[in-house]
Every structure is written in C-alpha cells, then in structure tokens.
C-alpha positions in Angstrom: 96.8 -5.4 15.7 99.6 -6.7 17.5 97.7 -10.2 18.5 97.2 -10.9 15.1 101.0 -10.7 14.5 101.6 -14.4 15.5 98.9 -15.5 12.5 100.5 -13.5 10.1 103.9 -15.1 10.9 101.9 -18.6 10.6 100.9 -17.8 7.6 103.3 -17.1 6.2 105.5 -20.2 7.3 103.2 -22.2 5.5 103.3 -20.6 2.0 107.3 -20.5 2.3 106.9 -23.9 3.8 105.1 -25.3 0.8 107.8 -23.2 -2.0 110.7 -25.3 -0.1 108.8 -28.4 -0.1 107.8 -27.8 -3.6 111.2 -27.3 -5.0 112.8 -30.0 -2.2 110.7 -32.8 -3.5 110.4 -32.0 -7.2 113.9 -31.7 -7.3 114.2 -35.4 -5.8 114.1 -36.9 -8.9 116.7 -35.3 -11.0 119.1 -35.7 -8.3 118.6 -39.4 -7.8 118.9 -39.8 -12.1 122.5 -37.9 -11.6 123.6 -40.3 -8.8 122.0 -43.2 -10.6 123.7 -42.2 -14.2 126.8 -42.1 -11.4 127.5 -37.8 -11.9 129.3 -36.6 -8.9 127.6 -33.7 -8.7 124.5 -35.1 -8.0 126.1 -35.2 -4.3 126.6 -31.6 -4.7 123.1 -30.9 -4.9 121.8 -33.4 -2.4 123.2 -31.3 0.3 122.4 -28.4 -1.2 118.4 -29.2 -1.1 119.3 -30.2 2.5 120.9 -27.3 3.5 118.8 -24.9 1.9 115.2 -26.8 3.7 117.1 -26.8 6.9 117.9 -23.0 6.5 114.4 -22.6 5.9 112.9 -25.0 8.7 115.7 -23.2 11.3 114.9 -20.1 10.2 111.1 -20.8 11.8 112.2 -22.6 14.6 113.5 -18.8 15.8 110.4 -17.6 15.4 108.6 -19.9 17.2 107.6 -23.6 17.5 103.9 -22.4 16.5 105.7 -21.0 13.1 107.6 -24.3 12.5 104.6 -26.3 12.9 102.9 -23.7 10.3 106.1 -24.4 8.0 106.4 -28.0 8.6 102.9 -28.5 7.4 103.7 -26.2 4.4 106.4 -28.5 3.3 104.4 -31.8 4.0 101.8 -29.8 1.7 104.7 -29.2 -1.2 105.3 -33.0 -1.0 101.9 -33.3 -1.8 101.7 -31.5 -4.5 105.1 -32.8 -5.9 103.5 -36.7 -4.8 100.2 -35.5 -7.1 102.1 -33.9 -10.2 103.7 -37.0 -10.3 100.8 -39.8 -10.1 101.7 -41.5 -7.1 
C-alpha cells in the first residue's frame, strides 16, 4: 500500500495543478482589462495570482520534485484548457 503512496501524491498534484492553472490563466484576461482601463487594483490581483500559483507550485516542491513535475504539467494542462475556452 505504501508504494503506491508516491502515485497518489502524483495524482493528485496534477488535478490541483490544473485548478491553479485553470483559475491562473482564466483570470489573465480580466486583470490585463483592469491595468489596460488603468485600475490600480489590477496590480493588486496580479501578485495575488502569482502568489497564490507559487504557494501552490512550493507547496509540491516539498513533497517531491516527482510531485512538482505531476503539478507543473497540471497547470500547463489548465492553460490548455483556458487557451481552448478561449479560441486560440
């Protein structure tokens, strides 16, 4: 049971990988009309959605650099989506 511990944790690095990346890229586009309409507060959020991925992304890194490669493909998976929602 215990070997199949380090798949688990893989696994689920990639589904929390892709919810960051999912709400990191699809709030791109908001922030960037705030800063483009020139709302301070777009700045605000910038380094929120930062912060908050690299919370995420160090929060694997802890568990292991097989977890963070797991997570970093869950977020390159989010962008994906995001990329595909949005035509391009």
């Amino acid at each position: 049971m215990s070997a199949d511990l380090p798949f688990l944790h893989m696994a689920l690095a990639a589904v929390a990988g892709a919810v960051a990346g999912t709400l990191f890229f699809a709030s791109l586009g908001p922030v960037a009309r705030m800063l483009a309409a020139g709302r301070i507060e777009a700045v605000g959020l910038q380094l929120l959605r930062f912060v908050a991925l690299g919370l995420v992304l160090w929060l694997m890194a802890r568990a292991g650099g097989a977890v963070l490669l797991s997570g970093a493909a869950g977020v390159m998976a989010g962008r994906a989506l995001v990329m595909r929602r949005a035509g391009r």
